[in-house]
N, C-alpha and C positions, 0 to 999 in steps of 0.2 A: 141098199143102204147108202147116204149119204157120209162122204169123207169134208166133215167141218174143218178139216186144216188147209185144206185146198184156198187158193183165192192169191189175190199179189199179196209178196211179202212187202215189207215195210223197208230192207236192206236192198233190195236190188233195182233200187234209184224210181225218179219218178213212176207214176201210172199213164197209162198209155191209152186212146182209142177203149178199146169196150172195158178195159179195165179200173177205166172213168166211172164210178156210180154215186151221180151226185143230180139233182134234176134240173138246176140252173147255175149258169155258171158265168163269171165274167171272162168274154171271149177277146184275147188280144191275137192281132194277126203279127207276121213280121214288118211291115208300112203301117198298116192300120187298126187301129180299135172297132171291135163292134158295138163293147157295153156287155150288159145281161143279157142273155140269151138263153136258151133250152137245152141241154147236151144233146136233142134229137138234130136240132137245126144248126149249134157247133159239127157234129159231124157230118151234116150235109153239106156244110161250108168246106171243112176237111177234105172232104171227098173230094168235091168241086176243084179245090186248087191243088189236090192227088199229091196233099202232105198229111200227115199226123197230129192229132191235139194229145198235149202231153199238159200233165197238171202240176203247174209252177210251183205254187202256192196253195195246197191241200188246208189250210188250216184258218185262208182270208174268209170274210164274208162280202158276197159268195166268194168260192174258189175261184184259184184267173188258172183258167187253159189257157195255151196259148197252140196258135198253129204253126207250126214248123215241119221240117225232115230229120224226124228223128234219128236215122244213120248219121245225120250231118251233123248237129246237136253232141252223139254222145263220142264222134268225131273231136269234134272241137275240146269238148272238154277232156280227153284223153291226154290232148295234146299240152294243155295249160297245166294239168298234174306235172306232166315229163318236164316240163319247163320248169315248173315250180321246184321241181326234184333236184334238176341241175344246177340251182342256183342256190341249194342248201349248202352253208358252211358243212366241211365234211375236218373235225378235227382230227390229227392223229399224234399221238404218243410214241416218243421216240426215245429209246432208253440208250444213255452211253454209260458205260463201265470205267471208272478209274478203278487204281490202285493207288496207295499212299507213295510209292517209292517211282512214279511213273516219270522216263526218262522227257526230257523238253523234246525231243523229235516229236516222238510218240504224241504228248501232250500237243503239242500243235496240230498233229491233225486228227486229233477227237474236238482241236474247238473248230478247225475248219470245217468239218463234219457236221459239228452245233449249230455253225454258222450258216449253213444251206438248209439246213431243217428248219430255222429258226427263220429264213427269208423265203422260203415254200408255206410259212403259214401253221406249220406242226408243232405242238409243244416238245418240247425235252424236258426226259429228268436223267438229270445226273445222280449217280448212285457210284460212292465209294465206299471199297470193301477193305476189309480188315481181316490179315489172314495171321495166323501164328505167333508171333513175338513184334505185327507192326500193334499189334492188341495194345501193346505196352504205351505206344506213342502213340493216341490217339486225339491230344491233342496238336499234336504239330501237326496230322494228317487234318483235323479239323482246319486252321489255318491255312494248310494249302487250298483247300478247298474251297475254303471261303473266295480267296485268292481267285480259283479257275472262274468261281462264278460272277464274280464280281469282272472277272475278264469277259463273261460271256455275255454281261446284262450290257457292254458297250457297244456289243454289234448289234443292240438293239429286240433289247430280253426284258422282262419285266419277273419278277421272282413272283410267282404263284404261290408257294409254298416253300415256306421259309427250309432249311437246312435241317432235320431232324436225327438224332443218333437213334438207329435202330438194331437195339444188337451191336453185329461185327457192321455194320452198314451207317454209311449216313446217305441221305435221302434228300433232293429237293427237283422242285420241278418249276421250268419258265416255261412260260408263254412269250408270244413274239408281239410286238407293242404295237407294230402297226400291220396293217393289213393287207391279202393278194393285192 
């Protein structure tokens, strides 16, 4: 019995040598063009210069094979992923914690803190909380707040989302304006 699912799949990147089934095809060398040709007389050219026809273009009329070294090929392109990979913005989210009653030491170096997150490229959100009886005064915690943030968009913040009361919490998050 024949197993019909057999055959190149479609995900695991170009087709290759005999796994080419097309009866002419337009042959590109690495220097040179040849034009249309045969896949029998593509593959004796292959052969000849002891590289691999791998099919660029499945879907041109004709298909373009082209001749290459294929180890070399899925080489190269391994290497322009990683590349590409490395050069992706990588955000991250950096949360600081107040309190409404929080001492100026203290408060100075949660924005010194801001301030190196914030020139590394990483957003911050600020989030103050509200515990027991500061419930009471949550407006004057909202003004300090306002206050820290408004100190923190100088070292070069931009307010992503604006200040929100959530619950016992308020909420907002910057982003850094300019870039690594």
């Amino acid at each position: 019995m024949r197993d019909n699912r057999k055959g190149p799949s479609k995900d695991k990147g170009p087709r290759i040598n005999e796994d080419i089934r097309i009866s002419e095809c337009r042959l590109v060398g690495e220097e040179e063009q040849y034009g249309v040709v045969s896949i029998s007389r593509a593959r004796e050219i292959a052969e000849e210069l002891g590289l691999d026809l791998v099919e660029i273009a499945p879907t041109a009329k004709p298909p373009v094979v082209k001749v290459i070294d294929y180890g070399k090929y899925k080489y190269e392109l391994q290497k322009k992923l990683a590349e590409a990979k490395k050069k992706q913005a990588k955000i991250v989210l950096k949360e600081i914690q107040l309190r409404p009653n929080i001492e100026k030491h203290d408060l100075d170096t949660k924005l010194k803190r801001a301030q190196k997150f914030l020139e590394d490229g990483d957003k911050v959100k600020f989030v103050m909380q509200f515990r027991g009886r500061e419930m009471a005064y949550k407006d004057m915690g909202k003004e300090k707040f306002d206050a820290i943030i408004a100190t923190v968009c100088e070292f070069g913040a931009a307010i992503e989302s604006p200040a929100k009361l959530m619950g016992n919490r308020i909420i907002t998050i910057l982003a850094p304006t300019k870039k690594k």
